[in-house]
C-alpha angles and dihedrals in degrees: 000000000000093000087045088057090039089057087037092056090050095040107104085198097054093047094052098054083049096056089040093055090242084124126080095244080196100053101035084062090052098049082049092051092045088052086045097062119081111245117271129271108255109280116227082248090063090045089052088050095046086048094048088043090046086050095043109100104182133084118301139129134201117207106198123199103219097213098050116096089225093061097039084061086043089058093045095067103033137086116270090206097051103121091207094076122080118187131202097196092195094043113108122208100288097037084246098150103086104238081048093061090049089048092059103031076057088057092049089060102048092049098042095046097037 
């Protein structure tokens, strides 16, 4: 969220639609808040998840985007040595950034083609 609202602040475009009310002032300050928050402490929920994965045995990979909240709880209670987990450290939630998306495209493939 913090790099969105780093390219945001730069974006001419974005600027303009905020000067213009075309933004959701409301909104906007809620979004901010929420980036401003550390992320939260694993849940119970995201422990029972790690345990189940680490006892899985069959064939499954997680492909984890570095920059997403979600994978960032998934990491903290997973093992860093599980083979079965790949990171891209600068990939946001929806592997938007273009070397993201061939990342993972390149992951796909691997896994698909074995």
């Amino acid at each position: 969220m913090r790099d969105h609202y780093r390219k945001r602040l730069t974006d001419s475009a974005a600027i303009r639609r905020l000067l213009t009310g075309q933004v959701s002032l409301g909104k906007l300050v809620a979004s901010l808040l929420g980036a401003l928050r550390p992320p939260a402490p694993p849940s119970s929920l995201t422990q029972d998840m790690a345990s189940g994965i680490k006892d899985f045995g069959g064939e499954v990979f997680f492909l984890i985007a570095g920059r997403d909240r979600t994978g960032k709880a998934f990491l903290a209670t997973s093992d860093k040595a599980d083979p079965r987990i790949a990171t891209c450290p600068d990939a946001a939630h929806a592997y938007v950034e273009p070397q993201a998306r061939e990342w993972l495209e390149e992951r796909l493939v691997e896994a698909l083609c074995g």
